[in-house]
N, C-alpha and C positions, 0 to 999 in steps of 0.2 A: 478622302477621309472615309474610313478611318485605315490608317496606315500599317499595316500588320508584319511584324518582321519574325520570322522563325528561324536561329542558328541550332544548326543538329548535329552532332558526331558523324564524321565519313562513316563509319562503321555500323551505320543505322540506314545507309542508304537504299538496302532491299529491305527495310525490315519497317519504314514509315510510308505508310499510304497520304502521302502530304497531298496528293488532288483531293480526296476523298473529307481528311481533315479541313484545309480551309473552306469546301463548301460547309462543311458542317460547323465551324467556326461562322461563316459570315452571316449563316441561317440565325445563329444564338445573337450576334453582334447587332444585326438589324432587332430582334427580341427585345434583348435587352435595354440597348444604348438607341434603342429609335434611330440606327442608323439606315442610309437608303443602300438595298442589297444593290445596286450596279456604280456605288461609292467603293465598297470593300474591295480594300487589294493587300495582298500577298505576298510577299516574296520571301525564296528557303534563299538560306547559306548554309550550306555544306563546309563545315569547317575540317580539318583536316587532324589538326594539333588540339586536345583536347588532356589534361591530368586532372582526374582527383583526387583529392590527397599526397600522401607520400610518393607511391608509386604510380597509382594513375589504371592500373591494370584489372582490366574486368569490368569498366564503369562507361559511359555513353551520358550524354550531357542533349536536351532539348530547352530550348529557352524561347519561350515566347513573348515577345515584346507588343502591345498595342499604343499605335498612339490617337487619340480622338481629340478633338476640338473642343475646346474649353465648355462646362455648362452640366456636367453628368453628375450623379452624387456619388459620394465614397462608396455609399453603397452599394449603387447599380457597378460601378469599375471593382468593385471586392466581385461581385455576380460575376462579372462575364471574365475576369481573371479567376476566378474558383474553374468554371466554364471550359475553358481553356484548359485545364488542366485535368479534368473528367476527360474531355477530348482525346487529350494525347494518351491517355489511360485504353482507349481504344484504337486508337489509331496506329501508337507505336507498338511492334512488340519483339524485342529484341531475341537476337540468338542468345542461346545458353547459354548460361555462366556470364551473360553481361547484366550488370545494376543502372540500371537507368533513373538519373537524375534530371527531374523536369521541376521547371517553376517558370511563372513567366508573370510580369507585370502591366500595367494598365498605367498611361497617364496620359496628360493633355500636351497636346502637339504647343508648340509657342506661339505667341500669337500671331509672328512673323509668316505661318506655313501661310504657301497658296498653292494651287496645283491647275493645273493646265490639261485638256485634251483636244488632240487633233486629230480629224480623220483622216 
């Protein structure tokens, strides 16, 4: 925890510094959310099929999903979802003529998660 999911247009794939992004994301996550920085994990999907709107043409799509473990306030998870989205302000920068749509949200893992590490 906390479990971080980023889906991004293939078409963004040279144009997102995603190492760069979730250190800078896990830096804010530990800030914010009292989370422990060697908890924070990661992972892109590169998604391939992406439309917005009618046609779809011209537009690039980044969604950041966080999930943390029960106990935060709306308001710290409003922070570090606002956070997130300054981030990707920097981090992404698309070629020409493409509109990048970013949003991404903040919520509590169920209470069911556990998670495991092996050496």
């Amino acid at each position: 925890m906390p479990q971080i999911t980023v889906d991004y247009s293939a078409e963004l794939t040279d144009d997102f510094d995603r190492p760069g992004f979730a250190r800078a994301l896990h830096a804010s996550t530990v800030e914010i959310v009292d989370a422990s920085p060697a908890a924070c994990k990661t992972r892109f999907r590169r998604t391939e099929d992406t439309v917005v709107g009618q046609d779809g043409e011209g537009h690039v799509i980044v969604h950041v999903g966080v999930g943390l473990l029960a106990g935060r306030t709306d308001e710290a998870k409003a922070r570090l979802t606002e956070t997130a989205l300054e981030l990707l302000r920097q981090y992404v920068k698309p070629a020409e003529g493409l509109t990048l749509h970013a949003s991404a949200m903040v919520s509590d893992l169920d209470p069911s998660y556990r998670s495991a590490k092996t050496a």
